[in-house]
N, C-alpha and C positions, 0 to 999 in steps of 0.2 A: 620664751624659748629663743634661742640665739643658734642661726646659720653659722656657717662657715660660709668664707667666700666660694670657696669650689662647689656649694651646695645650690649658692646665689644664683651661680656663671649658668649651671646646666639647668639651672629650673629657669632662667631666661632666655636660652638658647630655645627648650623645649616651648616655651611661649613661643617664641618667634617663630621657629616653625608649623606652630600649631595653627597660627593666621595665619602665615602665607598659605598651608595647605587649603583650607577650606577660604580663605579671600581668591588663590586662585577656582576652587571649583564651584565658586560664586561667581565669577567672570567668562569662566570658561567652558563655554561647549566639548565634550569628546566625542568621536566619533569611533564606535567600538565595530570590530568584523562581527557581531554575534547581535549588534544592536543597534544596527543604521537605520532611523526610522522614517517612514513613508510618507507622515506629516508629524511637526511638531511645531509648538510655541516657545519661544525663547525668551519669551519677555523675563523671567527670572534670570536670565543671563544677561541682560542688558542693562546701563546705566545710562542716565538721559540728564543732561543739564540746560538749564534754560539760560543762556547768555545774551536775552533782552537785545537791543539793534543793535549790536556789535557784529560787524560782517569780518570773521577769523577765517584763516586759511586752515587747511589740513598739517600744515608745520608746526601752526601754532599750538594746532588741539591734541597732537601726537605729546608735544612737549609736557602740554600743562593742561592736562585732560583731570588730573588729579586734584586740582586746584579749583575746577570747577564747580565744585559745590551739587556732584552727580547724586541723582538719588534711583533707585533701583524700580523698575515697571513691576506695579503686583498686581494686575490682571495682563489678560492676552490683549486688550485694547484700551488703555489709558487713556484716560480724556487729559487733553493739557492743556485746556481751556480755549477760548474764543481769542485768540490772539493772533499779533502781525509780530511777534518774538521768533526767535532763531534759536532751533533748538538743535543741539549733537547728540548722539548716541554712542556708545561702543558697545563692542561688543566680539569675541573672539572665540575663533573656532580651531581647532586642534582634529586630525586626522590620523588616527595609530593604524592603521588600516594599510594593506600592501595595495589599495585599489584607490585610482583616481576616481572624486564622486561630484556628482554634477547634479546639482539643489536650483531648485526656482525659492527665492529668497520673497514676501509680500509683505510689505509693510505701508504707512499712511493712508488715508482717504485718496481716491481719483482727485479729489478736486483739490486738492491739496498744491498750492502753486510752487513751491521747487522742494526736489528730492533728489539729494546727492550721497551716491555710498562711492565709499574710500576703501580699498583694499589692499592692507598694508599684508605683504607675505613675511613673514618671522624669518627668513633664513637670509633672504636676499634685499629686503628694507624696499622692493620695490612695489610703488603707489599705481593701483587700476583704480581710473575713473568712473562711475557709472551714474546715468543723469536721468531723470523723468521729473515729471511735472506739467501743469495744465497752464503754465505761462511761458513756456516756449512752445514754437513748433512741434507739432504731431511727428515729424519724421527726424526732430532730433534727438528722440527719445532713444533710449540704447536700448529696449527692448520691443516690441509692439505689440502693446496691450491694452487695454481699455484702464487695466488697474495698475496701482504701482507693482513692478513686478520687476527683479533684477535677477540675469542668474549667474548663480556663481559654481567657478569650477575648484575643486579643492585637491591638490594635489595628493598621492601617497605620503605617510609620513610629514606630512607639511602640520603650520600653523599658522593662519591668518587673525588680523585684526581687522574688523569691521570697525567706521565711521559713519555714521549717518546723518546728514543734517537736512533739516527740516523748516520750511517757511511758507505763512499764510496773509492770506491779505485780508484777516480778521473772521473766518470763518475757525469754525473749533478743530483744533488739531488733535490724532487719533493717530497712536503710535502702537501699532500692531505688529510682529514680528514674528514671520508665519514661514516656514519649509514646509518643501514640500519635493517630492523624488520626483520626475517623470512621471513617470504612469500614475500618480495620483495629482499631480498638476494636472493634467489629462481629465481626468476622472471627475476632479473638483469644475475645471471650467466646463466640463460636459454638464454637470449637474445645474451650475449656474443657467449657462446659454439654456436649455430647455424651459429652467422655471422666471427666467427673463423673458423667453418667447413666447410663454404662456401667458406669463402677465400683459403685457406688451399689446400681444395679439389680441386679448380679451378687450383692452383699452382702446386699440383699433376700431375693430369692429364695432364694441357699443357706440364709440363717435359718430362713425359714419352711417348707422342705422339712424339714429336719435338727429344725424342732419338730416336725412333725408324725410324722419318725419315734423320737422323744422319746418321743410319747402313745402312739403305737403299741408300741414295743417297751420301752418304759419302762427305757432304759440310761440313768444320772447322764452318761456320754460325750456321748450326743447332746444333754443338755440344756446342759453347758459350752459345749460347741462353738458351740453357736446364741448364746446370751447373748455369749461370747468374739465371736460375729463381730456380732451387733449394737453390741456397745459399741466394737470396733477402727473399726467403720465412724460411730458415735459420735461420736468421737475425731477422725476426718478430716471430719464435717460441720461440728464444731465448729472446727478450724483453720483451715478453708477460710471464714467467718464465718457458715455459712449455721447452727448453730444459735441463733447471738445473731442472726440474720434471722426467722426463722420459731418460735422456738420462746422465746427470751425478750427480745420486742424492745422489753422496758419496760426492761432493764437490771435491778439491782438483785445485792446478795451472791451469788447462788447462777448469775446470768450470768457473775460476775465469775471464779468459781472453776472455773464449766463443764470445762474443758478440761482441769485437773489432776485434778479428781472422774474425770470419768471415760478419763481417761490410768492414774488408778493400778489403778481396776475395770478396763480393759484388759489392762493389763500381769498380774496380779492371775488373772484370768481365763486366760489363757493360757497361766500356769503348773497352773493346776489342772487346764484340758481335757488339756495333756501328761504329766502326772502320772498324770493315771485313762488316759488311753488308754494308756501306755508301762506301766502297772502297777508303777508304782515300789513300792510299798507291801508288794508279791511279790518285786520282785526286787532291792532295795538296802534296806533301812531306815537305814542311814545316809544315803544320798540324799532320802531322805522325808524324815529330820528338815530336810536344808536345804532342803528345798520348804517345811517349815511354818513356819522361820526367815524366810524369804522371805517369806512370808503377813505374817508379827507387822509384817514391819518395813514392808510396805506397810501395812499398818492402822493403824499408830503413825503412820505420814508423814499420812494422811487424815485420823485426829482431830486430829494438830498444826494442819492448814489449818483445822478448824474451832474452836481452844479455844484455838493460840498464834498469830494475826496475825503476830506480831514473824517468824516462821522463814517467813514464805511466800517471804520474794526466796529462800531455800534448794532451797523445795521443788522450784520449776522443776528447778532443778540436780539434784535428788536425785533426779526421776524419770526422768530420760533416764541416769541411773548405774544406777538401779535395774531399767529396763529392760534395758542391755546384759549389766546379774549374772543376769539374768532368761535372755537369750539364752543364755548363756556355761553355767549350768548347764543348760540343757534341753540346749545341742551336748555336754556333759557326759558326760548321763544317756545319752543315745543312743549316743556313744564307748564308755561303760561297758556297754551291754547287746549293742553289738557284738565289742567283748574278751570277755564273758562266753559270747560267742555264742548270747543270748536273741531270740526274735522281733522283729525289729521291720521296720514296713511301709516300705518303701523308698520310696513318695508320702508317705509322710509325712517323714522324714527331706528328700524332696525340699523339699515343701511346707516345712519349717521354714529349711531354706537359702536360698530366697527370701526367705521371711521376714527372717531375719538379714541378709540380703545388703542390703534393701531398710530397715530401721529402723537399721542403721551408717551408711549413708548420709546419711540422716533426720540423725540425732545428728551426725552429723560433720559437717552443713551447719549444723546447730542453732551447735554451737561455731564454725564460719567457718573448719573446716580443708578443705574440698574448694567446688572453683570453683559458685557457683552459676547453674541454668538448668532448663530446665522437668523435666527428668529428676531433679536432686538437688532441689528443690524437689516434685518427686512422688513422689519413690520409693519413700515409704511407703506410697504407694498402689497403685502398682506392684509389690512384693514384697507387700503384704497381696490382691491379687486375687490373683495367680499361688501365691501362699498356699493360701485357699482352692479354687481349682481343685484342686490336687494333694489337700489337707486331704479336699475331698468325696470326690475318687476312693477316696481311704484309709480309708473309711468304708463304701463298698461291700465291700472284707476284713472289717473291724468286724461289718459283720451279717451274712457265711460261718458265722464265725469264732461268731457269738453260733447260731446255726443250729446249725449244728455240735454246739457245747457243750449247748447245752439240749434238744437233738431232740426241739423241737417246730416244726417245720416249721409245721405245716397252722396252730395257735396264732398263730406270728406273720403267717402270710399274710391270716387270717382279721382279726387285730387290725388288719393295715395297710391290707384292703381295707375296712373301716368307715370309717376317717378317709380313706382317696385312691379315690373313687370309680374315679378312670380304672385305677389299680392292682387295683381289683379288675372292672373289664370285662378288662381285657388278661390277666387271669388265666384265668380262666373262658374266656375265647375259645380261647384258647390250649390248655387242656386238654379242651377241647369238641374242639377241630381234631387232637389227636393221638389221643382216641378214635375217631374216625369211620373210621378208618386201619384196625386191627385187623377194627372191624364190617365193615367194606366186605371183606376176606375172609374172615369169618366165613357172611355171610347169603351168597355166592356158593357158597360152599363147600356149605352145607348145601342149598341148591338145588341144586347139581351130584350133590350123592350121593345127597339125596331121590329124586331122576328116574333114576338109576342103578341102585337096589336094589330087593331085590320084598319082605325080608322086608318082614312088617308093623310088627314089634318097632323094628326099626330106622327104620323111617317115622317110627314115633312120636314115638320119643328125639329127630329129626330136627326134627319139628313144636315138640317142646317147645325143641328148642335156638334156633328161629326165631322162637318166641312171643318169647324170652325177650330176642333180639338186636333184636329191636321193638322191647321194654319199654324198651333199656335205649340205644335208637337214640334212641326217644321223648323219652328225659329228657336225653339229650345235645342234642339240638334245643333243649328247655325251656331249658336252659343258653346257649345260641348265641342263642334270644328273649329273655333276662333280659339278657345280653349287650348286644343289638342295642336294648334297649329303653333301658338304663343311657346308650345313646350317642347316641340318639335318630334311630338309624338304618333303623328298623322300618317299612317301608313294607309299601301294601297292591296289591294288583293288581286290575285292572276287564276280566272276558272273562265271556263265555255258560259257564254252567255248568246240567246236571240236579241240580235240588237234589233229589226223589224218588230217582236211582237213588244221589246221594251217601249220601241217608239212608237207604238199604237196606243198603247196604254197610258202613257203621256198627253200625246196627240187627244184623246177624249177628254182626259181630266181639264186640257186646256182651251178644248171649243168650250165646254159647262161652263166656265169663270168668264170667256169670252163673251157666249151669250146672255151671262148677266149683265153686261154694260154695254150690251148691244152693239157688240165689234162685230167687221168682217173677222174670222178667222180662217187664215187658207193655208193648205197643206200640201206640199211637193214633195216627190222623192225620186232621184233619178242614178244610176248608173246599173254597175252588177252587185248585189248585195251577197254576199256567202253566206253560208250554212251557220258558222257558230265564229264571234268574236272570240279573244283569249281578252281578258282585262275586269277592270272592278267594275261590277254591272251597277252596283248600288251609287258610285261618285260621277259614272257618266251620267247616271239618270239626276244624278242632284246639280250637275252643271247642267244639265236640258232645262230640268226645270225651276231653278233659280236667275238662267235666263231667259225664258218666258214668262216667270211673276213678272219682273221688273218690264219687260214689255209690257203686258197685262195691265199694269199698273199704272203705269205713266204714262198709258193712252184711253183720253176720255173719250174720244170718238175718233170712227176712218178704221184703222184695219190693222193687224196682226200677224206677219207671215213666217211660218215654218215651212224650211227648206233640209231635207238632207241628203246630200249629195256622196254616194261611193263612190272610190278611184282605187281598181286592183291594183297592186304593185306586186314587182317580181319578189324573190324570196319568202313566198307566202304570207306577205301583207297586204293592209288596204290601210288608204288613207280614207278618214269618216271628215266630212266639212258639214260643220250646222252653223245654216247663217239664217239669224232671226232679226228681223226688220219691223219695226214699227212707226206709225206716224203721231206719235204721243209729242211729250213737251221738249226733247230734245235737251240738249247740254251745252254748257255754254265753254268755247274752245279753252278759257284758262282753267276752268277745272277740271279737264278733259286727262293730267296727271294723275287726278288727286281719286280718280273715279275707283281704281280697282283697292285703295285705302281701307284700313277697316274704319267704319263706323261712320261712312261716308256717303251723303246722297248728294243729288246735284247742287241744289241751294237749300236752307234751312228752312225756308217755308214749308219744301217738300215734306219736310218732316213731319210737319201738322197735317198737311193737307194727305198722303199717300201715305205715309204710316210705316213701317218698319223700320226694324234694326240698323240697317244699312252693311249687312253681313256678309250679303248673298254675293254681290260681284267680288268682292274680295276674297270669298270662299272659292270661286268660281276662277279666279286667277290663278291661287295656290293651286287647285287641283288640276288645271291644264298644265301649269309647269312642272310638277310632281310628273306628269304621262310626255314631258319633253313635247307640247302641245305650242301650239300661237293662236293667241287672240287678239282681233284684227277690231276695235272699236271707231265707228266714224257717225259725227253726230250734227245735226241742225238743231241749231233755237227753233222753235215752232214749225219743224217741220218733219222729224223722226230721227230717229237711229238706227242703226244697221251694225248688229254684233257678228263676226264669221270665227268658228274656231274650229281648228284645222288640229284633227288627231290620228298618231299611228298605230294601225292595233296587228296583232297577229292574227292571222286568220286557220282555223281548222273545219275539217267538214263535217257535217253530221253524222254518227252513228245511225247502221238502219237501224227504223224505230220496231221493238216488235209486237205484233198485235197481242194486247190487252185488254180481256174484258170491263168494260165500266161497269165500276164498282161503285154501288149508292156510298153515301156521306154516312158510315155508321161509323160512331167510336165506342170502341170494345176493347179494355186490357183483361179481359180472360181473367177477373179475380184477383186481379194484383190491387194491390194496398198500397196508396203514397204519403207520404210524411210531411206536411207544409211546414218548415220551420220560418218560421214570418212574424214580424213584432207589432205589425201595422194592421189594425182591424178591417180597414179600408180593402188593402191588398188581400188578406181571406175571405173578407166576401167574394172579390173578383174572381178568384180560386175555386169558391164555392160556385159563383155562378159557372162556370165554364165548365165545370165538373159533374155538372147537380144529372146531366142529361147523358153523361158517359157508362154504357155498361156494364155490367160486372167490373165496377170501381171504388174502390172503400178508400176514402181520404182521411187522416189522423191529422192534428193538429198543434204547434207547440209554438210557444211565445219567445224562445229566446233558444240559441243556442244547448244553453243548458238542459232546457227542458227538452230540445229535441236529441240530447246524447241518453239522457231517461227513458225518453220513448222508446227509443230503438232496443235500448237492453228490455223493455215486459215487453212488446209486440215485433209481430211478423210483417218485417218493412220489406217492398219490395225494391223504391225507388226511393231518393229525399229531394223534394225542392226547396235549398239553401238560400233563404237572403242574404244579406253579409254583412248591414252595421243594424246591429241590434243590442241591446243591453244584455248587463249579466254575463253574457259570451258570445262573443258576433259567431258571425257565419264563418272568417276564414281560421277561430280559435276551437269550433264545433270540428271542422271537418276535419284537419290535423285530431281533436281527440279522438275521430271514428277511426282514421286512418291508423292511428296508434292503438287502436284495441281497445280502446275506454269504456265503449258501448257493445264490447264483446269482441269474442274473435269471429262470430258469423257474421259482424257487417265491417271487416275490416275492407272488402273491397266489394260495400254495396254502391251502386250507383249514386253520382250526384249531380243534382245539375244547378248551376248557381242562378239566382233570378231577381237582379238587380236594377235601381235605374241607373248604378252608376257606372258611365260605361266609356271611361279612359281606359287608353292601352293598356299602363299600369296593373290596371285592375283583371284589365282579361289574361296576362302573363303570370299576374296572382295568383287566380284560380287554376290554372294547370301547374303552376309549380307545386302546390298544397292538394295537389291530386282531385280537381274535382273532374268529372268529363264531360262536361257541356258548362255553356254558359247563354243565356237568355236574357233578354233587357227589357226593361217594364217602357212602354205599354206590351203587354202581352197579347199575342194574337193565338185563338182557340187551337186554330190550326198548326201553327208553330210549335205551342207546347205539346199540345197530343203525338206530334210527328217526333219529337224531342225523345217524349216518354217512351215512344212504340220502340224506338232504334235502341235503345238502353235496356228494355223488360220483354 
């Protein structure tokens, strides 16, 4: 078939306009009124050439940008490999729009060492500079950001040319090309910052828990571990730009190398922490040697980057190799110590397939073999948190396991509770609250068979077993004050108390201990005493007698004196002075500071020799300064001490009392039925026994929670005595169901009274928030609970 020229001419014109239409909307961004969008990728609009060490200016590349041999980006973040080349981009935008619009433009990696956009305007040929990068200064950045980020204003009607050029000092370059409007620039770094704070923060923390139990238990394990997760996390502050932000934003050699430094201490680290903790060194020695093969050849890559410049475009390369040898033998060692079938923690194995899972990822986004987006661009982050999650849980086995091995328990409890204050209150509360358990049937008991028997012999043993569940109740309290004082939950209480028959009552219990060691014990009291103190009767009487023990105690022979001295003051107060004096072993002037210390006696022999906690003066100090109190200590070596403590109370007067028949000791609830809900066998006997002699009294009984919201719906309860940690359904998950109607709507507001040993503030602000109305603490006194029940039923 044969054209005509005229046929030729317009069917090559129609070619030619056929490319330039679509070669322009290959090149060209539009910006429509009906379709300006809030984020977008452009990489389809952009063309990138790689012009090798050639340093071109912007004249050169405007001119012969064509000639560059450009080829077109086909995903949103091109890998363009591990190189120190210089690469341009264009790319052009068009604005048909009657509105000026104003775009945050993101492109390259942060660490990415210079990033230059050229903004050529189409009407006016004139060139806007804009510069970032992590080899200049911080603040000569044209915009302030952590990431590369420029923004650009784009006029009405306008059309600009973008230039970008791009240069690495051998790490891989990532040519991303990302708008974004305001409010979703906004939006996007709000989301970042949050799950950067979260990562971050979680990395924080486990560091500094895992040092502290480093100083405590002093295992090489815990101290890897910490160092390994400060520098991983290191590592992602520094990729993410924010250590060339905040920590070297002057630039210079040691900015430039950041990221490889400590990428290889990383990697580096993480073979060590898995090494000590998998115990390779016990259970392969050939695996140990290629752990310490591994060590050389990261140390060899690190002095290279400081002593051969020439191999750094290498190194990038060689540490993302050196990390996956890194992976590849730690999944190895673990394969190996499961064929050999050697211990190994299964969180941790977990914890390290994360790991692996999430730095493959990493690397294989690094080389440009898997699609990028905010998960392969995080995932290092990503498998390094869900890392240490599992890492830490695996570390709670670690110190069984260290426990176990060294049976020194009390050693490392004692070493941990020094450095984690809150670890050592939650300890002591703890063993405070599971003593009181046994006491509470021990002092019932002994008053059940005291009142029981006639011999005398057996009174006695009786008296002494009861002396001794005091003493030993006493120092459990001490424990549960030191406790409550540590957490600063020690509060005081303000009611009418006899301070006269408080200190009589005292005064006896302290001749009896006296005249077991054959002491003078003398007793004075002098001024005008008034009718009724206002203040906490229970912490005066345990400052009295916490400083008469230590008297008592630390005087073998010669004498004991209790003095209490009132002074009325106007405004309806008195000052109360109790000055106790003994000629015991004295104190010696330099430790004369350390006296009102917790866990403090005079010298350490004492402690064998005289025996206690060391609690009681330091209890005894907080509570005089809690009542804005002074205590006045002055001491002789071998010749006594003299304690005065000097307190202000309110004074009110007695109500007339009015005449009341004495009423014998009978307990009678008229037929009422109570509900012991208690998990402890021990604790319902003591129930039982206190009970077994009370009148018209029917008691029910139930093991757990659950079984006591059961009881309540088939039987006619009058009152419930609640314990609170129990299986199945504690006490404070029972009373919430009664209160909610679970066990009917007729004991929605049956009486409750909680009857616990555990007895921080916490727990008593518990119980009335969850509705109960009483609360009682084990050891249980007959008279207390019966007085409990009567006020309620």
């Amino acid at each position: 078939m044969r054209f005509s020229k005229t046929t030729i001419k317009y069917n090559f014109l129609f070619v030619f306009f056929f490319l330039l239409f679509f070669a322009n909307t290959y090149a060209q961004y539009v910006f429509k009124n009906n379709e300006l969008p809030k984020k977008i990728s452009l990489h389809q609009y952009v063309a990138v050439a790689d012009v090798g060490q050639r340093d071109l200016d912007i004249e050169f590349i405007k001119k012969h940008f064509a000639s560059l041999n450009a080829k077109q980006l086909k995903t949103e973040s091109d890998d363009l490999g591990f190189t120190q080349n210089n690469f341009w981009a264009k790319l052009e935008l068009q604005n048909t729009t009657e509105s000026n619009l104003r775009y945050y433009l993101e492109t390259a990696r942060p660490i990415t060492d210079l990033v230059e956009l050229y903004i050529v305007d189409a009407a006016s040929g004139q060139i806007t500079k804009l510069v970032s990068g992590d080899k200049m200064p911080y603040h000569e950045r044209t915009f302030d950001n952590h990431k590369t980020i420029f923004k650009i204003n784009i006029k009405s009607k306008s059309q600009l040319t973008l230039f970008l050029h791009l240069k690495s000092d051998g790490e891989v370059v990532k040519m991303p090309v990302l708008l974004y409007d305001a409010d979703q620039f906004i939006e996007t770094a709000t989301d970042e910052q949050m799950f950067f704070g979260i990562f971050f923060g979680v990395l924080m923390i486990t560091a500094i828990i895992y040092f502290f139990f480093f100083i405590g238990l002093r295992d090489s394990t815990f101290l890897y571990y910490t160092l390994y997760v400060v520098f991983v996390g290191l590592l992602q502050f520094a990729l993410d730009g924010y250590f060339y932000k905040y920590i070297t934003p002057s630039g210079g050699w040691f900015s430039n190398h950041a990221v490889l430094f400590i990428a290889i201490l990383a990697v580096l680290l993480s073979g060590k922490y898995s090494e000590v903790f998998l115990k390779i060194k016990i259970h392969s020695k050939r695996i140990y040697f290629l752990f310490n093969v591994a060590y050389v050849l990261l140390i060899v890559l690190f002095l290279c980057i400081i002593f051969i410049p020439a191999v750094l475009i290498y190194c990038y390369v060689l540490v993302n190799v050196f990390t996956l040898m890194y992976l590849f033998l730690i999944v190895f060692t673990i394969s190996y110590l499961y064929y050999k079938k050697k211990p190994v923690d299964t969180l941790f194995s977990i914890g390290i397939f994360f790991l692996i899972l999430g730095f493959i990822v990493f690397i294989l986004h690094n080389f440009g073999l898997v699609a990028s987006n905010f998960f392969t661009q995080n995932s290092s982050k990503l498998g390094t948190g869900l890392e240490v999650i599992f890492l830490s849980l695996s570390m709670s086995n670690l110190i069984r396991n260290l426990k176990n091995e060294k049976n020194e328990l009390n050693r490392i409890a004692l070493a941990r509770s020094e450095e984690m204050n809150d670890l050592k209150s939650y300890f002591l509360s703890n063993i405070s609250h599971e003593l009181r358990t046994p006491l509470n049937a021990i002092t019932n008991l002994i008053d059940s068979i005291s009142n029981e028997v006639k011999d005398k012999k057996v009174i006695k043993n009786c008296k002494i077993i009861k002396y001794s569940s005091h003493s030993l109740l006493s120092s459990v309290n001490d424990i549960l004050d030191f406790s409550k004082i540590e957490k600063g939950e020690l509060q005081l209480e303000k009611a009418p108390f006899d301070l006269l028959k408080m200190v009589k009552s005292i005064k006896k219990n302290a001749q009896r201990r006296a005249k077991d060691k054959e002491l003078d014990f003398q007793f004075t009291k002098s001024g005008t005493f008034p009718d009724l103190l206002i203040g906490d009767e229970n912490r005066l009487s345990q400052i009295i007698n916490n400083v008469l023990s230590n008297a008592i105690k630390f005087t073998s022979k010669g004498y004991v004196k209790f003095d209490v001295e009132m002074q009325i003051k106007e405004n309806h107060q008195a000052d109360l002075i109790l000055t106790v004096s003994d000629s015991g072993v004295g104190i010696l002037k330099d430790k004369m500071d350390r006296i009102f210390d917790s866990f403090s006696q005079n010298k350490i022999d004492n402690k064998r020799k005289f025996g206690g906690l060391g609690l009681g003066l330091y209890i005894v100090k907080t509570l005089v300064d809690m009542q804005n109190g002074i205590v006045d200590m002055q001491s002789t070596v071998g010749v006594g001490t003299i304690c005065k403590i000097t307190l202000t109370f309110d004074v009110i007067e007695r109500p007339e009392a009015k005449i009341i028949a004495a009423e014998s000791e009978v307990y009678d609830l008229g037929g009422k039925t109570i509900l012991v809900v208690e998990d402890n066998s021990i604790n319902q006997m003591v129930i039982k026994m206190i009970t077994k002699k009370w009148l018209n009294t029917s008691v029910l009984y139930a093991n757990n929670g659950q079984e006591g919201v059961d009881a309540l719906k088939s039987n006619a309860i009058d009152i419930v005595l609640m314990d609170l940690q129990m299986p199945v359904m504690d006490g404070y998950e029972a009373t919430i169901a009664i209160r909610n109607g679970e066990a009917g709507s007729q004991n929605t507001n049956i009486p409750i009274i909680a009857v616990t040993a555990d007895v921080m503030e916490g727990t008593k602000l518990r119980v009335v928030e969850i509705g109960m109305n009483n609360y009682l603490s084990k050891p249980i006194k007959k008279e207390t609970l019966y007085q409990a029940i009567k006020e309620l039923v």
